[in-house]
N, C-alpha and C positions, 0 to 999 in steps of 0.2 A: 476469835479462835482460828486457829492454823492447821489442819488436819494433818498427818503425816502417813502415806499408806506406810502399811510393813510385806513381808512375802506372802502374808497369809491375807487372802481376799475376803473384803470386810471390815480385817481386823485395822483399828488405823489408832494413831496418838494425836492427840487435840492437844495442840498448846496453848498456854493462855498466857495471854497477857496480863501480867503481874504488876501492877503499879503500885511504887512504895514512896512514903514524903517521909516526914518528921514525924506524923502523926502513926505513924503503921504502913498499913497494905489494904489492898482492895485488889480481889479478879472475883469476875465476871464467872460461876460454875454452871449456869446453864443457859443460852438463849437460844429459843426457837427458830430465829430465824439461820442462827449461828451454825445450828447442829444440824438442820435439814437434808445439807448435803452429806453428811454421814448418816441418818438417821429415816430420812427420806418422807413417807406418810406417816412412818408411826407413830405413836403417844407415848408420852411417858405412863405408866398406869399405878407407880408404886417406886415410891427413894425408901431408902433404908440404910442406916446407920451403922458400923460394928468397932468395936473395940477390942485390940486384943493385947493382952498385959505381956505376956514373955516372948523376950527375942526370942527366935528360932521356929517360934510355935510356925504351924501352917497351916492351912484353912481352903480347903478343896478337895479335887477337882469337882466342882459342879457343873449340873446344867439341866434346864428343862428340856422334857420331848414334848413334840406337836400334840396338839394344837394349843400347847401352852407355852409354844419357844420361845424366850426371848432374846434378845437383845440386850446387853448390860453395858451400862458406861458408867467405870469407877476411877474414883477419885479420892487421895489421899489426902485428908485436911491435919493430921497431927501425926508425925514419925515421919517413918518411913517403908517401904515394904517392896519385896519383890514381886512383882504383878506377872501372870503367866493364862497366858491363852491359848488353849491346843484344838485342833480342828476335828472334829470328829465328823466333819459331813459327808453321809455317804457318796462317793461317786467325783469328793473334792482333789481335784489336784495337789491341793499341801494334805490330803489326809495324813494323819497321825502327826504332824509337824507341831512344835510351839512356836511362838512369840514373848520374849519376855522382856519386862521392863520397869526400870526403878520409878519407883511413884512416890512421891515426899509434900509434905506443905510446902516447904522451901519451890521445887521447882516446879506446881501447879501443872503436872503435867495429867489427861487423863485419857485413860484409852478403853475404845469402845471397841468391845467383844462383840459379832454378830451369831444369832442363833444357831445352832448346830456345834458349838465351840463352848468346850468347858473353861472353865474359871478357878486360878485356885492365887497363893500368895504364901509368902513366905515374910513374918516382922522382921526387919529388921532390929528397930527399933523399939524398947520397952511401949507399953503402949499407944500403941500407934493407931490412927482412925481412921475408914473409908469410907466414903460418902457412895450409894450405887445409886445409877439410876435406871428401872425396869422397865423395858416394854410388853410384860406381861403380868399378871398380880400371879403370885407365889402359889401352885398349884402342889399340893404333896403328893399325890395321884402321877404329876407326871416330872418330881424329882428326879435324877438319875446321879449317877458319878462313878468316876474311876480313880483308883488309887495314882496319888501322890507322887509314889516311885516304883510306878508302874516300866518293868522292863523295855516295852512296847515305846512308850514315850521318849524314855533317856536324858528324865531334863535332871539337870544336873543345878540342884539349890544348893545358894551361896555357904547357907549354915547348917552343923547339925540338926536335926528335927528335935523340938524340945519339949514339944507339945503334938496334940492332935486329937481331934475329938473319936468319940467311941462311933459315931458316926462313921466320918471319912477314913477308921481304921479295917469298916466291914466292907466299902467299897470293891468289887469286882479288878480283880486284872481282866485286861485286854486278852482275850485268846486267839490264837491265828484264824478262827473265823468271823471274826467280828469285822463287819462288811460296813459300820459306818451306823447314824441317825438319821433320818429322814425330817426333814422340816417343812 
């Protein structure tokens, strides 16, 4: 794997080596030794799976607060989808900034989200799958999220919204005092 930083510290794109014969394909989606330097002491503590059927649909912005922060590194094994990472830590230089990035089976690409930074996506693709990998187990106590098309943000997705859970619709906008997360 290849890291790739982005503007926002932490955030960075692992590229993978994609090997294809006659017979198919084979990459490599997670090695310890591989991921260290993006990932550093932590553990993985918890993958998880999602599927989501309608293009357009979108799924976020998440994130846990301390001391259940984590770290996420996701990865698209079926479609495609637009991957977006916004920095919410208090006191951070790119505060309030995104990162966004197409993630597909085809191009194996995956990027790791560091704590204090929400998570959200948009399918592309019908059907499409992400593989996550956590470095904290799923705390519901210390959920949080912000709205999708939150003014504050500005991130600008490729498709209509077609979808969206009842969840991520009750999410909080950003208000001019919102000073950040602490991690």
């Amino acid at each position: 794997m290849k890291f790739v930083s982005t503007a926002i510290a932490g955030v960075c794109v692992a590229e993978t080596n994609y090997f294809q014969d006659n017979r198919g394909a084979f990459a490599r989606l997670f090695c310890d030794n591989e991921l260290a330097g993006a990932v550093g002491d932590r553990k993985i503590r918890q993958i998880n799976q999602s599927r989501t059927a309608a293009r357009g649909a979108v799924r976020g912005m998440h994130y846990q607060t301390a001391p259940h922060a984590e770290m996420k590194m996701v990865r698209c094994i079926k479609g495609r989808v637009w991957d977006v990472a916004v920095d919410l830590r208090a006191g951070s230089p790119t505060f309030l900034q995104y990162h966004a990035q197409e993630l597909s089976a085809a191009n194996a690409l995956m990027l790791v989200i560091p704590e204090g930074c929400a998570h959200g996506f948009q399918v592309l693709e019908p059907d499409s799958e992400l593989l996550y990998l956590h470095t904290a187990s799923y705390a519901p106590s210390a959920e949080g999220g912000v709205r999708f098309d939150d003014p504050a943000l500005n991130i600008p997705w490729p498709l209509p919204v077609t979808d969206l859970s009842e969840r991520d619709k009750k999410h909080p906008l950003l208000n001019k005092n919102f000073q950040g997360i602490d991690i």
